[in-house]
DOVOPA-793187 format. One record per atom (N, C-alpha, C, O): x negated, y negated, z negated. Coordinates in steps of 0.2 Angstrom, whole numbers, padded with zeros to 4 digits, always signed. Layout:
BEGIN
XYZ ...
This chain:
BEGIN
+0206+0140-0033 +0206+0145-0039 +0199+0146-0041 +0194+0147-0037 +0197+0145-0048 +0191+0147-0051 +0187+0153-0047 +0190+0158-0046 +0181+0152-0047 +0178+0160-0045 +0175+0163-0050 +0172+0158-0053 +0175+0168-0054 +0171+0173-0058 +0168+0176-0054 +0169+0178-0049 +0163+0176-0059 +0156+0181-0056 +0161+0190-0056 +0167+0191-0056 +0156+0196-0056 +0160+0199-0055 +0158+0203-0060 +0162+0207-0062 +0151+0202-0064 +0146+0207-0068 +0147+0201-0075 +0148+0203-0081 +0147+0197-0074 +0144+0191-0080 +0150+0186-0079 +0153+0185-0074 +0150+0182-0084 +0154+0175-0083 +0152+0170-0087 +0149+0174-0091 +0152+0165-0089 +0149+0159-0093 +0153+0155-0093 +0152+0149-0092 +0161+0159-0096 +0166+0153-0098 +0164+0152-0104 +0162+0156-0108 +0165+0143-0106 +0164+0140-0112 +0169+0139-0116 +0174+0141-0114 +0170+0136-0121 +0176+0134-0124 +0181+0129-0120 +0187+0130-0119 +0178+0125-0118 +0181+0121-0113 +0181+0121-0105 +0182+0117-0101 +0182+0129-0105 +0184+0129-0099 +0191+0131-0100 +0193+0134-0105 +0195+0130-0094 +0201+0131-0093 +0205+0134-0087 +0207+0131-0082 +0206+0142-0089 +0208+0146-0083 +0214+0147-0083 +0217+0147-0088 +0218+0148-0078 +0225+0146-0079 +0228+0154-0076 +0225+0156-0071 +0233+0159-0080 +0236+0163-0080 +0233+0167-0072 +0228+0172-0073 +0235+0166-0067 +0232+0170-0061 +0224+0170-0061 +0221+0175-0060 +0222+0164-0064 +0213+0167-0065 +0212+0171-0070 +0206+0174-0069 +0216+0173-0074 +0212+0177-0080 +0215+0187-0076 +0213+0193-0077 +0219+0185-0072 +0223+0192-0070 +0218+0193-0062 +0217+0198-0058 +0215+0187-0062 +0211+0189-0056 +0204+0190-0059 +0201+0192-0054 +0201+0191-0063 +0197+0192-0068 +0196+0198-0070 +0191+0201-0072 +0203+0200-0071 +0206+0205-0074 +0205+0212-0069 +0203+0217-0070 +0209+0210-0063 +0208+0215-0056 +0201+0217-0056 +0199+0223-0055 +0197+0210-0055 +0190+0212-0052 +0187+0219-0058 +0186+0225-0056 +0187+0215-0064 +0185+0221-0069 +0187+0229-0068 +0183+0234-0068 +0194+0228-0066 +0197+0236-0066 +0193+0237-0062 +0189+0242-0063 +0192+0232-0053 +0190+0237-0048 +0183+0238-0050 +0182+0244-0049 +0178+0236-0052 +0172+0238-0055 +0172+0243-0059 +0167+0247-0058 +0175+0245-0063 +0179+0251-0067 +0181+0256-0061 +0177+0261-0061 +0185+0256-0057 +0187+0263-0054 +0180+0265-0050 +0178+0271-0050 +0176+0260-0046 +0172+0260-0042 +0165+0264-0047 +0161+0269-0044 +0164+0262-0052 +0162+0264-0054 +0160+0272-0056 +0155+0275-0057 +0165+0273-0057 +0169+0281-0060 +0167+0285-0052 +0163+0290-0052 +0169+0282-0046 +0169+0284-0042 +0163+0289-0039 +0162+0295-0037 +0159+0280-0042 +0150+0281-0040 +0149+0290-0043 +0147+0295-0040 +0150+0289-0051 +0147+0293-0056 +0150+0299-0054 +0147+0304-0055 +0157+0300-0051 +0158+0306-0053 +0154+0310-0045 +0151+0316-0047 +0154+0308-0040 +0148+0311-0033 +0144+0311-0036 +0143+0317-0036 +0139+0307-0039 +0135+0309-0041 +0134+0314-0046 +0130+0319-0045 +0136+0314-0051 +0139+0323-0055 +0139+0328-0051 +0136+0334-0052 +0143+0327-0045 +0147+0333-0043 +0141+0336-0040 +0140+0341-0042 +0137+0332-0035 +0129+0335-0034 +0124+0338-0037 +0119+0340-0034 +0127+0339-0046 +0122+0343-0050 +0127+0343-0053 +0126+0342-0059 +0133+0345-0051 +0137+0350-0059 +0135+0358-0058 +0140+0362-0060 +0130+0361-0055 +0127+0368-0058 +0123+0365-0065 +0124+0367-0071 +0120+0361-0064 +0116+0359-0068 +0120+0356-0075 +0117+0357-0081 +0124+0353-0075 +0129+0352-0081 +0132+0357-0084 +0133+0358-0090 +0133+0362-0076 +0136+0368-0081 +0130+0370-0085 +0132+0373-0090 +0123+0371-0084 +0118+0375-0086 +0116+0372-0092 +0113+0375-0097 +0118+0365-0093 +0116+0361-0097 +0122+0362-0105 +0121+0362-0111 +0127+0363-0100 +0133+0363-0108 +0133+0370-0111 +0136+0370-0116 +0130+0375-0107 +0132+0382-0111 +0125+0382-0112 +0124+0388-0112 +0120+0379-0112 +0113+0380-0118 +0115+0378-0125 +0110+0378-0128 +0119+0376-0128 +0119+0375-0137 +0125+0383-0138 +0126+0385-0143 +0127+0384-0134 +0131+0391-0136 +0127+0396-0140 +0122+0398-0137 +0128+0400-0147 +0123+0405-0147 +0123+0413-0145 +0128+0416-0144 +0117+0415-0144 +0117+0421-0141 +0123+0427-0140 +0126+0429-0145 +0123+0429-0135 +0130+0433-0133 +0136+0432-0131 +0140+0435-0127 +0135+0424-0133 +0140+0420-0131 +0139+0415-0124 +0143+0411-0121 +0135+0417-0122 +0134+0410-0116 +0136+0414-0110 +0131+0414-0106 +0140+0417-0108 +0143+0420-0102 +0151+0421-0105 +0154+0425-0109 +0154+0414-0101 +0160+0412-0101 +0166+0415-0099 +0164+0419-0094 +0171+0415-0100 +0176+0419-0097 +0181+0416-0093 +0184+0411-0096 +0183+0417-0086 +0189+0413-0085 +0196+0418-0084 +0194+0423-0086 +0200+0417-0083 +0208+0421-0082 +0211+0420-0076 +0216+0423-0076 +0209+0416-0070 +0213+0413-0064 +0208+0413-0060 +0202+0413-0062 +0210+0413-0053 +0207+0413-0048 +0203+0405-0047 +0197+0404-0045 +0209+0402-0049 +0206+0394-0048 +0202+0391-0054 +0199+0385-0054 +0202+0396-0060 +0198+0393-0066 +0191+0388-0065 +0190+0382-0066 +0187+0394-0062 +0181+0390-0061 +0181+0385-0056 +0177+0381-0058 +0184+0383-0051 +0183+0377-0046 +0187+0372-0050 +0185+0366-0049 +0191+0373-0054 +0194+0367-0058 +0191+0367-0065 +0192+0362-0068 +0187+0371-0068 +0183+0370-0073 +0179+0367-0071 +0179+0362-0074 +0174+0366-0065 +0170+0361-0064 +0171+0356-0061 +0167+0351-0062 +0178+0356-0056 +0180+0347-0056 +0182+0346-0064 +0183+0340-0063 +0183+0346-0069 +0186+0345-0074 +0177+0342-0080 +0176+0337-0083 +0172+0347-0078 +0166+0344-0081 +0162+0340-0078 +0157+0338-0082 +0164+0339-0070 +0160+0333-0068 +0166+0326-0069 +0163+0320-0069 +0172+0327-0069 +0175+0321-0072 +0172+0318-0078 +0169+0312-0078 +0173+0324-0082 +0168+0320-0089 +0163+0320-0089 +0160+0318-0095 +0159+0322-0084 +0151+0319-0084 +0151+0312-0082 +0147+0308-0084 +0155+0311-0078 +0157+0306-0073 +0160+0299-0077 +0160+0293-0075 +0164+0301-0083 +0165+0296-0087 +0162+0295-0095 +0165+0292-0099 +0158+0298-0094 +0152+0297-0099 +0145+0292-0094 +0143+0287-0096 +0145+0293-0089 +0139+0290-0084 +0143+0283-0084 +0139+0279-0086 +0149+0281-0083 +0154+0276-0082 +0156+0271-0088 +0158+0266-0087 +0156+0276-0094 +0158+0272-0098 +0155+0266-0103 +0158+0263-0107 +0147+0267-0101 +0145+0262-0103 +0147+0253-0098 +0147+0247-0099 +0149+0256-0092 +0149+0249-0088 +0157+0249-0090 +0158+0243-0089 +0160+0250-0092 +0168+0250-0097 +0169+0247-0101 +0174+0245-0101 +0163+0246-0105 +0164+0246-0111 +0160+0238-0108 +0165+0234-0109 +0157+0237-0107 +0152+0230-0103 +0158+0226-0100 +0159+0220-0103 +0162+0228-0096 +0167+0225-0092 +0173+0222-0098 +0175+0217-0098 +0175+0226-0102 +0179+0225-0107 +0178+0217-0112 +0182+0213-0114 +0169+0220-0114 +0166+0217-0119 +0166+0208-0114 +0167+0203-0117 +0164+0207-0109 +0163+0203-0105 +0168+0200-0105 +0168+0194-0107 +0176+0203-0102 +0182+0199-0102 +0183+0196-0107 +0184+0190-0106 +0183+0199-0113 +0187+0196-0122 +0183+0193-0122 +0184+0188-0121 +0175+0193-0125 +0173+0188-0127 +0170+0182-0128 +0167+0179-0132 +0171+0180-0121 +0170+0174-0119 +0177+0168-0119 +0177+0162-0118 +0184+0172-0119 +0187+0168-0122 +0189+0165-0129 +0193+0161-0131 +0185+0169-0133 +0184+0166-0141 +0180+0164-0143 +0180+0162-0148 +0171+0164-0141 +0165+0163-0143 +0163+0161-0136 +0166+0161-0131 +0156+0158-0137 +0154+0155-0131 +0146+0161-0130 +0143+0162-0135 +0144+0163-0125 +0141+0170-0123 +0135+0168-0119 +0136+0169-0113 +0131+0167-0119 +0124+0166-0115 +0123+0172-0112 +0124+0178-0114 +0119+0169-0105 +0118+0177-0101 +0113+0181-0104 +0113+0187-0102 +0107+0178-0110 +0103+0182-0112 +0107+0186-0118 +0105+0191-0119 +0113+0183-0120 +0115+0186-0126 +0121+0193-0124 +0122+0198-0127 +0123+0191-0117 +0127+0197-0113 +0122+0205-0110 +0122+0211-0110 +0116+0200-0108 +0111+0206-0108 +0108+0211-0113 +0106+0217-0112 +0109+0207-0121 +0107+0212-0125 +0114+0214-0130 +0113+0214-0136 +0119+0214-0129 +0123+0217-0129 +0126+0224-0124 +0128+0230-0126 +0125+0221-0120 +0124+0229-0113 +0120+0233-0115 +0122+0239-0115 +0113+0231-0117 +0108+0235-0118 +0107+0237-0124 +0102+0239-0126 +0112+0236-0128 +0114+0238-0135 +0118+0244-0135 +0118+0249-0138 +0123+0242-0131 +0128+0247-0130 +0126+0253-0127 +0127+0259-0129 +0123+0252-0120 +0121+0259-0117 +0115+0262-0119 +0114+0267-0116 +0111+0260-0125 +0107+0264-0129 +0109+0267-0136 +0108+0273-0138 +0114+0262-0139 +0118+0268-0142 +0123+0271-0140 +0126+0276-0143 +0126+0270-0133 +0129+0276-0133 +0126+0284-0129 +0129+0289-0130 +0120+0281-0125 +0116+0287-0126 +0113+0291-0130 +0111+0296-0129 +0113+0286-0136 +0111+0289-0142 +0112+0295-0145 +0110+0300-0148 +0120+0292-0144 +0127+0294-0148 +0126+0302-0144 +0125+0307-0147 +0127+0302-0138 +0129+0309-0134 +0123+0313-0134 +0124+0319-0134 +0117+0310-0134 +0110+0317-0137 +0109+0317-0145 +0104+0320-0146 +0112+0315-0148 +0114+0317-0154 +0118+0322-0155 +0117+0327-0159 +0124+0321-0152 +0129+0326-0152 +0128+0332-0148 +0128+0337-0152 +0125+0333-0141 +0123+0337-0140 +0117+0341-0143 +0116+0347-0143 +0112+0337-0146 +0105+0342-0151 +0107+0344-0156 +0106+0349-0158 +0111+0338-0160 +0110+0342-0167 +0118+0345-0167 +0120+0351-0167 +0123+0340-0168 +0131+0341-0169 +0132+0347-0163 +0129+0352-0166 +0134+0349-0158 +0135+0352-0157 +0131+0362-0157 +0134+0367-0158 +0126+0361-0157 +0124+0367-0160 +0125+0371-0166 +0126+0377-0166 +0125+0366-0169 +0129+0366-0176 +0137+0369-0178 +0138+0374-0181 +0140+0366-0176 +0147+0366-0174 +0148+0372-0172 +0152+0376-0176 +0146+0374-0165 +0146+0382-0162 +0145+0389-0166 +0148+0393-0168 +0136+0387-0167 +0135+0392-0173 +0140+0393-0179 +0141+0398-0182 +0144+0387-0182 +0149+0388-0188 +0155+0391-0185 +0157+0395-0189 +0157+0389-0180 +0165+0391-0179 +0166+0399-0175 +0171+0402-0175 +0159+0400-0171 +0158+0408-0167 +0157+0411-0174 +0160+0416-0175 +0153+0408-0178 +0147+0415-0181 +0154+0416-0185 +0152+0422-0187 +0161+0414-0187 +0165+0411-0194 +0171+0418-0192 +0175+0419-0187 +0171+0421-0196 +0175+0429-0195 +0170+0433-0192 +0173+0439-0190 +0165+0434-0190 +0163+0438-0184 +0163+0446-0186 +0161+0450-0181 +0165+0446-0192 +0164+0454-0191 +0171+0458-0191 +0173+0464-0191 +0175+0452-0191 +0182+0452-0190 +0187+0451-0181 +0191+0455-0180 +0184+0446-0178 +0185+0445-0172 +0181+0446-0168 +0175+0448-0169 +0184+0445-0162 +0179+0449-0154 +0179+0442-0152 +0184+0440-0149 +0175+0437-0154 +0176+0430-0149 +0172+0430-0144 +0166+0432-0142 +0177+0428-0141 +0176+0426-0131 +0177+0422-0130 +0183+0421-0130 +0173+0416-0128 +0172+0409-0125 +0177+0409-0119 +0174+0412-0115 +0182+0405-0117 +0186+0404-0111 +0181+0397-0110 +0178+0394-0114 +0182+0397-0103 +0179+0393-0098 +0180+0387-0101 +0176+0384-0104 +0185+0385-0099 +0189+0376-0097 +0190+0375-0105 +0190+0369-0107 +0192+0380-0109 +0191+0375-0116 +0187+0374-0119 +0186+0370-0123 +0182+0380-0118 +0175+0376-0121 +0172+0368-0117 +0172+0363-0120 +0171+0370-0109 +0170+0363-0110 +0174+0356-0110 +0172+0351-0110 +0180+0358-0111 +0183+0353-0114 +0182+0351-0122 +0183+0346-0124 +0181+0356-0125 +0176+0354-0132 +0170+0354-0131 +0167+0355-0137 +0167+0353-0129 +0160+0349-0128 +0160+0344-0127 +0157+0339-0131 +0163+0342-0121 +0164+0334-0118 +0167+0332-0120 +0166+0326-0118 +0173+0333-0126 +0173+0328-0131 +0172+0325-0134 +0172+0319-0136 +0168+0332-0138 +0164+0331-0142 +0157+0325-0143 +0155+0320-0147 +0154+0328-0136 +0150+0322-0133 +0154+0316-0132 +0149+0311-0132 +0158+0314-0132 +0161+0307-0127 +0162+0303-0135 +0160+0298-0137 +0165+0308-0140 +0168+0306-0145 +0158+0303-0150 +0157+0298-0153 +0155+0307-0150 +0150+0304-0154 +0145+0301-0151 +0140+0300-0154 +0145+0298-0143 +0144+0291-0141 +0148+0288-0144 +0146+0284-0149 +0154+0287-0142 +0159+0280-0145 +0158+0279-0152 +0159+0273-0154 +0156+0284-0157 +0156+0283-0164 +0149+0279-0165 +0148+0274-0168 +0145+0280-0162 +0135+0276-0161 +0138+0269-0159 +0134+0264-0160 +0145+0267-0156 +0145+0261-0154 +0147+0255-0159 +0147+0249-0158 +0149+0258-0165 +0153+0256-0175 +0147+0247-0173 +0150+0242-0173 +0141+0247-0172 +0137+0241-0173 +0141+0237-0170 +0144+0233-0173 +0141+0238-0162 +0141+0234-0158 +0150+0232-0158 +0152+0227-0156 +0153+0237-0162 +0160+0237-0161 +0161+0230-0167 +0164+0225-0166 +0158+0232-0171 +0160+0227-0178 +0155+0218-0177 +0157+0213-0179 +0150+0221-0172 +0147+0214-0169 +0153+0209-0168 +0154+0203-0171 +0158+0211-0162 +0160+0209-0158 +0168+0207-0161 +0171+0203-0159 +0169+0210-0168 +0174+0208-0171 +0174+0200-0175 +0177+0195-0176 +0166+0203-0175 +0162+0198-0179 +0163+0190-0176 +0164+0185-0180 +0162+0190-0171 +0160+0186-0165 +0165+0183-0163 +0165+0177-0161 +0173+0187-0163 +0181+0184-0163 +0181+0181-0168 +0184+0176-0166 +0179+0181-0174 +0180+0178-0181 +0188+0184-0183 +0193+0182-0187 +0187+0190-0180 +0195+0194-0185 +0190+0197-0190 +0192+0198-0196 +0184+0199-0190 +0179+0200-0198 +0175+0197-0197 +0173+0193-0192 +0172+0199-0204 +0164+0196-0205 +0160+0201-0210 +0162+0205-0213 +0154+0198-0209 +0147+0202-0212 +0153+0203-0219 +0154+0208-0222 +0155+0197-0222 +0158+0198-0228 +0162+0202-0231 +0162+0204-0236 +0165+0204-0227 +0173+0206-0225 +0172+0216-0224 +0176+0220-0226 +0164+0216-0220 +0160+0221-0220 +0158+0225-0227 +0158+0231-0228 +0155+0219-0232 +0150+0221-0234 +0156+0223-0242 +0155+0228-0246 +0163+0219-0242 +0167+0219-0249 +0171+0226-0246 +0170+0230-0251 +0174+0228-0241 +0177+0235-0240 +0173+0239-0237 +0175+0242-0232 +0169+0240-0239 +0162+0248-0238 +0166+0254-0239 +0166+0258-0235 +0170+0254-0244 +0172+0260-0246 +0179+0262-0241 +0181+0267-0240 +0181+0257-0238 +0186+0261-0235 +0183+0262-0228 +0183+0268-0226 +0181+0257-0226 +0174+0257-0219 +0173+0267-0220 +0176+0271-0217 +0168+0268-0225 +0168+0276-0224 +0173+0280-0227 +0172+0286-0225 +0178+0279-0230 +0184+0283-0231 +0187+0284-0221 +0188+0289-0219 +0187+0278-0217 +0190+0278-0211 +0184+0285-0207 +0185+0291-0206 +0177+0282-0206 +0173+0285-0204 +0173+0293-0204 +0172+0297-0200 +0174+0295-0211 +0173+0301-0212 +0182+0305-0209 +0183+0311-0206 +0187+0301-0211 +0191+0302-0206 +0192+0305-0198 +0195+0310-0196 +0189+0300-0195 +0185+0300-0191 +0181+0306-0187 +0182+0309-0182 +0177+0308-0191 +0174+0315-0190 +0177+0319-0191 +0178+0323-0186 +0181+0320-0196 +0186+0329-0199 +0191+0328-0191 +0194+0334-0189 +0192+0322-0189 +0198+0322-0183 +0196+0325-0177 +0200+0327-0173 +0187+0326-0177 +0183+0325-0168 +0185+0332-0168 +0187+0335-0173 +0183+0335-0162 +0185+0343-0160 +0181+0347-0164 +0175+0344-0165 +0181+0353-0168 +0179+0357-0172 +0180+0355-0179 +0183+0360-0182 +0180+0350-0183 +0185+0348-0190 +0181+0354-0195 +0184+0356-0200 +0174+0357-0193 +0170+0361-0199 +0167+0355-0203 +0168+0350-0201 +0165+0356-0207 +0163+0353-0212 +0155+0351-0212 +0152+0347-0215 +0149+0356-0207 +0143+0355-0205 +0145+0349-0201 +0142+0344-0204 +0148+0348-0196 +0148+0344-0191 +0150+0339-0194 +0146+0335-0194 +0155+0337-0197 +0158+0332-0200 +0152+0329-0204 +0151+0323-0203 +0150+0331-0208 +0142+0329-0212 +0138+0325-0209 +0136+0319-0210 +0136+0330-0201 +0130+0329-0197 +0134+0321-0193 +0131+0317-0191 +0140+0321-0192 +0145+0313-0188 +0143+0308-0193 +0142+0302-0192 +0144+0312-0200 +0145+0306-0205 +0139+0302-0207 +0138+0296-0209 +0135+0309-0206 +0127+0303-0209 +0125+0296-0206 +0125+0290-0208 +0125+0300-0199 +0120+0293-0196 +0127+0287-0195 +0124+0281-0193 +0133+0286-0196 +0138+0283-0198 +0137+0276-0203 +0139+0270-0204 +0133+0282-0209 +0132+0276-0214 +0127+0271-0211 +0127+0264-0211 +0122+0274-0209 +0117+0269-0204 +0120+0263-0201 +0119+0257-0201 +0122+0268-0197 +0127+0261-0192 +0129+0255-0195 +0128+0250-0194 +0136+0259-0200 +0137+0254-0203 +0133+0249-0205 +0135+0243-0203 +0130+0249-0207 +0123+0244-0212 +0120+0241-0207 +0119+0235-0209 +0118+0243-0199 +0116+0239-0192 +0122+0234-0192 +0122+0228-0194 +0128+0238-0189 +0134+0232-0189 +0134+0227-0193 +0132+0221-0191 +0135+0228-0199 +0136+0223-0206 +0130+0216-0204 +0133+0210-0204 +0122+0217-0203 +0119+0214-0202 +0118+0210-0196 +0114+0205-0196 +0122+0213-0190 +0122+0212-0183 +0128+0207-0183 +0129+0203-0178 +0133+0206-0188 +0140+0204-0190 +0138+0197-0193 +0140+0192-0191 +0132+0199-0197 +0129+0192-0201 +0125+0185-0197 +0125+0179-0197 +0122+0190-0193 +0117+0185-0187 +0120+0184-0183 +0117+0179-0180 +0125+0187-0179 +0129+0186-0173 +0137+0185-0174 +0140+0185-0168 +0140+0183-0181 +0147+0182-0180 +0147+0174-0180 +0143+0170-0180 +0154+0174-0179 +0157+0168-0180 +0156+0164-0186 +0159+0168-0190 +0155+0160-0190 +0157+0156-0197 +0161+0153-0197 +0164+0151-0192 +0165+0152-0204 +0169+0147-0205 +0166+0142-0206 +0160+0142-0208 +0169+0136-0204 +0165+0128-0207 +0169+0126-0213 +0175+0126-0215 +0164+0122-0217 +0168+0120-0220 +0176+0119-0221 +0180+0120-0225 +0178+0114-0214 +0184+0112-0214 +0189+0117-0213 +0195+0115-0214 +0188+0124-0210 +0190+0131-0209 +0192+0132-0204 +0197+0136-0204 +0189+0129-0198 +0190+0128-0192 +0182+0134-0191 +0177+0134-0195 +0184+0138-0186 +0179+0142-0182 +0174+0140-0181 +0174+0135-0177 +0167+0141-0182 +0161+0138-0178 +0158+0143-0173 +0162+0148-0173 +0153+0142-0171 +0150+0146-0167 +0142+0146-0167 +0137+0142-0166 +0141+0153-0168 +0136+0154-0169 +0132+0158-0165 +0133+0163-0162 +0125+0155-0165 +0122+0155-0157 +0117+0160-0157 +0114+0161-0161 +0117+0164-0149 +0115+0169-0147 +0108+0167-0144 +0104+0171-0141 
């Protein structure tokens, strides 16, 4: 049986792996994924005071002394925020393991070209999540608490706020990842830079979609999702240009090198 690496692989076009090697490929991936999660979520859990202290700083004043309703609220409010800490820490090696499997069976992949793909990915998706956390979610908070107040008594419940934060967060890492995602379609040959650059307008009708969908749906936050969105797009398009697939002439695939 073939062996695959367990991080990287350097199949070519002309290799040939036969049904049990791709599902043994496939195992390995997953278990590098659970193990992962594993790793991240211990390590969270050894500083989820600190996660909590960290997620209720964009709250505004008055408001950062949370409520629970059950006995067992708070110990499962913080198993529930070290999960999601746990899978934001993990999801970059996810999205690596994913991007690893698929793209070496339609493009041909150089280890130097896998390493700056990795390191593209978990810079934007760190990007994505201290964005969300500095500017979007502050934002967000101040519009949706401040919004009735001389009307309503709002009281922050525990477990739903931070399950709207860490969505929040989770959701605008993944949107930071629009370059790497559209690289990579590029790279199958299902789009191209061109294919990019003639439907823009639906590109940001989808995008702004996108936003109004993420948790909160105000119209501040959706703005502050969509701007750096156009960016992206315009990185991808570019990233799709120098790193897709070409047609050749004869309309067979070529491949284009990393």
């Amino acid at each position: 049986m073939t062996r695959i690496p367990l991080f990287a692989r350097r199949a070519g076009r002309d290799q040939r792996m036969t049904a049990v090697d791709h599902l043994d490929e496939l195992r390995r991936r997953l278990m590098v994924g659970v193990v992962s999660l594993v790793v991240a979520f211990a390590a969270m859990y050894a500083v989820h005071a600190q996660l909590v202290d960290a997620l209720t700083a964009p709250l505004p004043d008055g408001h950062d002394r949370l409520v629970t309703l059950s006995p067992t609220e708070p110990f499962m409010t913080v198993l529930k925020v070290t999960l999601w800490a746990a899978v934001l820490v993990a999801l970059p090696v996810w999205l690596y393991q994913l991007y690893a499997f698929m793209i070496p069976a339609v493009a041909d992949q150089s280890r130097r070209g896998m390493v700056a793909v990795v390191t593209g990915l978990c810079g934007l998706f760190v990007a994505g999540v201290a964005f969300g956390y500095a500017v979007v979610l502050p934002v967000a908070l101040r519009f949706l608490l401040g919004f009735g107040e001389g009307t309503f008594d709002a009281q922050v419940r525990a477990g739903e706020y931070f399950g709207f934060a860490t969505t929040m967060l989770l959701a605008s890492g993944l949107l930071f990842e629009v370059p790497v995602a559209m690289m990579a379609l590029a790279r199958m040959g299902v789009a191209s830079a061109r294919l990019y650059r003639r439907h823009w307008r639906i590109g940001l009708v989808v995008m702004a979609a996108i936003a109004a969908l993420l948790p909160g749906g105000d119209p501040l936050s959706m703005m502050l999702l969509l701007a750096p969105q156009l960016v992206l797009y315009a990185i991808g398009v570019g990233l799709a240009a120098r790193f897709g697939t070409p047609r050749r002439a004869d309309g067979e695939i070529g491949t284009a090198a990393v």
